[in-house]
C-alpha positions as CSV (number, residue, x, y, z in Angstrom):
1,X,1.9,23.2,11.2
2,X,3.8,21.3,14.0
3,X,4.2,18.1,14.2
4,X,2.9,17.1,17.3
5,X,1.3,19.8,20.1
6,X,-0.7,19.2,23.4
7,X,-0.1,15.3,23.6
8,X,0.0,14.6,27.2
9,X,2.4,11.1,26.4
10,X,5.3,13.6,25.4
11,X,6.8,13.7,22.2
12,X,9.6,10.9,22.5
13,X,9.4,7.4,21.1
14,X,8.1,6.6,25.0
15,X,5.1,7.5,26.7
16,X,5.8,9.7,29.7
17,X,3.1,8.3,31.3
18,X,3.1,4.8,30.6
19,X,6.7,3.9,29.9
20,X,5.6,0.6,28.5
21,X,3.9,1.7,25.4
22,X,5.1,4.0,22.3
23,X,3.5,7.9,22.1
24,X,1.3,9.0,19.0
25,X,4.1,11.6,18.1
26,X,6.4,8.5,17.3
27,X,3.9,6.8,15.4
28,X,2.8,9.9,13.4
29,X,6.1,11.1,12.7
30,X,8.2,7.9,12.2
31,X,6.9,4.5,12.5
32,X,3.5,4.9,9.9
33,X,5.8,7.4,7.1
34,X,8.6,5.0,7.4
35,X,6.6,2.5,5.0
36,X,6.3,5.3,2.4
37,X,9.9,6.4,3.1
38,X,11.3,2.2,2.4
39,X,8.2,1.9,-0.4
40,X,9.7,4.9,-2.6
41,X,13.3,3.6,-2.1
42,X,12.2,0.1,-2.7
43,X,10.4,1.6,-5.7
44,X,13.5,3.4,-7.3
45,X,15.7,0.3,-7.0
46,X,13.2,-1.8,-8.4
47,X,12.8,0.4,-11.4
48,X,16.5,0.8,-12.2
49,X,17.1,-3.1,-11.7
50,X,14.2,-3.9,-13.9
51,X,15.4,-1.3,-16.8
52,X,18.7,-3.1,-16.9
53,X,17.2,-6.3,-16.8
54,X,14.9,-5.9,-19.9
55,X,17.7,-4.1,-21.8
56,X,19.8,-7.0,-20.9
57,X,17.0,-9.6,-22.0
58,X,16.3,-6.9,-25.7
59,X,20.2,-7.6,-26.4
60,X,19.8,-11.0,-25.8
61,X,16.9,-11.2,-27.6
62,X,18.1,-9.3,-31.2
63,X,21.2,-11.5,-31.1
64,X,21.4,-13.9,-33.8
65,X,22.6,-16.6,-31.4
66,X,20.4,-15.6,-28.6
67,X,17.5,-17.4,-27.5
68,X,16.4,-21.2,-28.4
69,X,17.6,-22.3,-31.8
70,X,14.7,-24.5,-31.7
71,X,10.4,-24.0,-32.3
72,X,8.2,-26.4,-31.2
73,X,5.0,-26.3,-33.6
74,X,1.4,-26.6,-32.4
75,X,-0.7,-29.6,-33.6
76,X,-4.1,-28.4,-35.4
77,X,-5.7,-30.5,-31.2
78,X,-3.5,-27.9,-29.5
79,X,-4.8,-25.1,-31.1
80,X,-8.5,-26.2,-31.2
81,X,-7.8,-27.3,-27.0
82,X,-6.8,-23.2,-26.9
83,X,-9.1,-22.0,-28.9
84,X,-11.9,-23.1,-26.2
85,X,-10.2,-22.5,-23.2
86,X,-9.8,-19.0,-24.4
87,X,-13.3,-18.7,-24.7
88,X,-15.9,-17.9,-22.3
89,X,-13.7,-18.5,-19.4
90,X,-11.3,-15.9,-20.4
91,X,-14.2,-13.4,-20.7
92,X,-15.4,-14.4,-17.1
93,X,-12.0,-13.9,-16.2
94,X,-11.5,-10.6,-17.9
95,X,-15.2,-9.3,-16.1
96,X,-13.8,-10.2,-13.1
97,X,-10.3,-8.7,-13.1
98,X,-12.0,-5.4,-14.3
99,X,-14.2,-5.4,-11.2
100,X,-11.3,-5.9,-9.1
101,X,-9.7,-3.2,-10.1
102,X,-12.3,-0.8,-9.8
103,X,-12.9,-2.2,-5.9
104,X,-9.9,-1.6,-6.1
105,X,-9.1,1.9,-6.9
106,X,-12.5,2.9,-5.5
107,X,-11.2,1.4,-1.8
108,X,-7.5,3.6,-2.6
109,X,-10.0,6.8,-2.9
110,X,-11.5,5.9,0.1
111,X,-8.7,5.6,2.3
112,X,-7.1,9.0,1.1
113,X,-10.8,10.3,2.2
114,X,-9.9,8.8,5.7
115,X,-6.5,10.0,6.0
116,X,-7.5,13.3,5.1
117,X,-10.1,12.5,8.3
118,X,-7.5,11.5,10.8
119,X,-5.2,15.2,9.6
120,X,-8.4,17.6,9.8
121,X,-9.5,15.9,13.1
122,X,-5.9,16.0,14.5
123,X,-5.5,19.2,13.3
124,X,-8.6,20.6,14.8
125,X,-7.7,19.5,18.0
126,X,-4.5,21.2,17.8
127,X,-2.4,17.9,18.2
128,X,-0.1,18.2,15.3
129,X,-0.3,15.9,12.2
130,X,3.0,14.5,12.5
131,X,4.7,13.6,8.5
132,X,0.9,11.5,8.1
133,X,0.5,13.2,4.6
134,X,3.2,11.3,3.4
135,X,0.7,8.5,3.7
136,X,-1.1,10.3,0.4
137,X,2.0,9.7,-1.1
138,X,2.0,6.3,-1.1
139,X,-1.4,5.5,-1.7
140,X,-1.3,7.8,-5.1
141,X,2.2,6.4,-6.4
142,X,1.0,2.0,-5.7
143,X,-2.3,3.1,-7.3
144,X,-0.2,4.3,-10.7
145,X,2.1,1.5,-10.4
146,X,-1.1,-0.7,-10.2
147,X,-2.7,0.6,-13.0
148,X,0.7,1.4,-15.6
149,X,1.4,-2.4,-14.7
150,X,4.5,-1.5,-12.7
151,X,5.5,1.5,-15.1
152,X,5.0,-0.3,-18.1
153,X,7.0,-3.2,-16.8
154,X,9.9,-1.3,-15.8
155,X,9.5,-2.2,-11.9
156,X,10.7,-5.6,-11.5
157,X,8.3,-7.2,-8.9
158,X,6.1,-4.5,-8.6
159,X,3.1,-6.7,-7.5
160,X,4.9,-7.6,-4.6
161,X,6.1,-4.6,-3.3
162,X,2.7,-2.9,-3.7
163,X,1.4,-5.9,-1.7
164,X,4.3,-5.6,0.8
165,X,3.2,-1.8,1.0
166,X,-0.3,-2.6,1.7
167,X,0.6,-5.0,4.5
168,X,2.7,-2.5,6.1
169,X,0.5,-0.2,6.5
170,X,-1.6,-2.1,7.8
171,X,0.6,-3.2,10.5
172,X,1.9,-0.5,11.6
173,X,-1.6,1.0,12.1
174,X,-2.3,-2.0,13.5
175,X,0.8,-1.3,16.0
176,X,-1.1,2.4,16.6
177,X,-4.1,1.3,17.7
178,X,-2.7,-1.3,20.3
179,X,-1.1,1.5,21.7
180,X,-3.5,4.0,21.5
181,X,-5.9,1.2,23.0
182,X,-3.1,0.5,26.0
183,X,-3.3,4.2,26.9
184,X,-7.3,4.3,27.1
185,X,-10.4,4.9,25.2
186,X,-10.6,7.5,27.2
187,X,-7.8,9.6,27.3
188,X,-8.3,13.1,24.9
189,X,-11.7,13.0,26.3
190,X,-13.8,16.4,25.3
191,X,-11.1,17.6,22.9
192,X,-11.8,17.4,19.1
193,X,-10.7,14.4,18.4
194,X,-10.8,11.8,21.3
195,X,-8.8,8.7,21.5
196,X,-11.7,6.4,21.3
197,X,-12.7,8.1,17.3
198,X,-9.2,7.8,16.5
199,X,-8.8,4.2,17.0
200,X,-12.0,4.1,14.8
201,X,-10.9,6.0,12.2
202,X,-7.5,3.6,12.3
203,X,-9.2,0.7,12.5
204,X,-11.0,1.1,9.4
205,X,-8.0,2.2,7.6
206,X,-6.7,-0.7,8.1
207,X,-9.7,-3.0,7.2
208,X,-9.3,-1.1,4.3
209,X,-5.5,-1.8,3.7
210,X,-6.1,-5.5,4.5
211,X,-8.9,-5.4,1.6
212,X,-5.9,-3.8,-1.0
213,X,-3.8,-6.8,0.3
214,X,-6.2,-9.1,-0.6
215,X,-7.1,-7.4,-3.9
216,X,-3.8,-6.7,-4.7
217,X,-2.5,-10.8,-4.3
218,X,-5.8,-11.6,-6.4
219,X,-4.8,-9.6,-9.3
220,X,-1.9,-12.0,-9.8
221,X,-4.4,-14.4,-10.6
């Protein structure tokens, strides 16, 4: 499969025929897989910082001088003051969280669905799919880190770099569709795939991505 075929911009990171505004073949091939290509980097040096860090803290921890030579002990009103605090509430909370996360895994299914939209569509117009399948990438390795917890705590700030993920994606579809709008709802008109369905199909990609964000920053909650 090429990467991109018949796009009448030209295949540079300018259009050929507007010179102000970036071609699809850029965005395809390099702006949208760049936030997998910095989210798997990210993701590596995250994981190797973190595993020194809690083999770091273990050591410290098993030292016989490590860690505070001094225990505070609860009064029998602190534990009664938790005891109810931990009760209904953190059930709520619990119900909630679980909910979350199934809005939350169900929305990562359905943007897979709609990237494997945009490829089939793009690919039935015989306009090349640029590196987009990298975008399945990323969306199956944040949903594992979401749901191991960051790898069983190995990624160090995991939460935040799935969210910084999310919100990447999100702009730089964003970016797509302002240029995709710039050239004209019009343009690809009677092909397969027309400009007009593929700012659609990008646009609720990233409603959805803004969602994750959202979903994503609550689950630090």
């Amino acid at each position: 499969m090429t990467l991109c075929t018949n796009r009448p911009e030209g295949f540079g990171p300018l259009s050929h025929l507007y010179s102000h505004i970036l071609t699809s073949c850029f965005l395809d091939t390099i702006l949208v897989p760049l936030c997998t290509w910095l989210y798997l980097l990210a993701l590596v040096i995250l994981a190797v910082t973190g595993t020194r860090l809690s083999t770091r803290v273990h050591h410290q921890s098993s030292s016989p001088f490590g860690g505070s030579r001094f225990r505070s002990s609860k009064t029998t009103e602190e534990v009664e003051i938790n005891e109810l605090e931990t009760g209904d509430q953190t059930r709520r909370h619990a119900k909630t969280q679980k909910t979350l996360s199934i809005i939350y895994y169900l929305l990562i299914l359905a943007q897979i669905c709609m990237c494997v939209l945009e490829i089939v569509r793009l690919s039935l117009a015989h306009l090349g799919i640029g590196l987009l399948p990298f975008t399945f990438v990323t969306l199956i390795t944040a949903g594992a880190v979401h749901f191991t917890k960051g790898l069983g705590g190995r990624v160090f700030g995991w939460r935040y770099l799935n969210l910084a993920v999310w919100i990447a994606l999100g702009v730089t579809n964003a970016v797509k569709v302002a240029e995709e709008t710039k050239e004209g709802t019009g343009a690809r008109k009677g092909s397969k795939y027309p400009v007009s369905d593929e700012i659609t199909d990008v646009s609720v990609m990233i409603g959805v991505y803004a969602v994750l964000s959202i979903l994503e920053n609550a689950s630090r909650v």
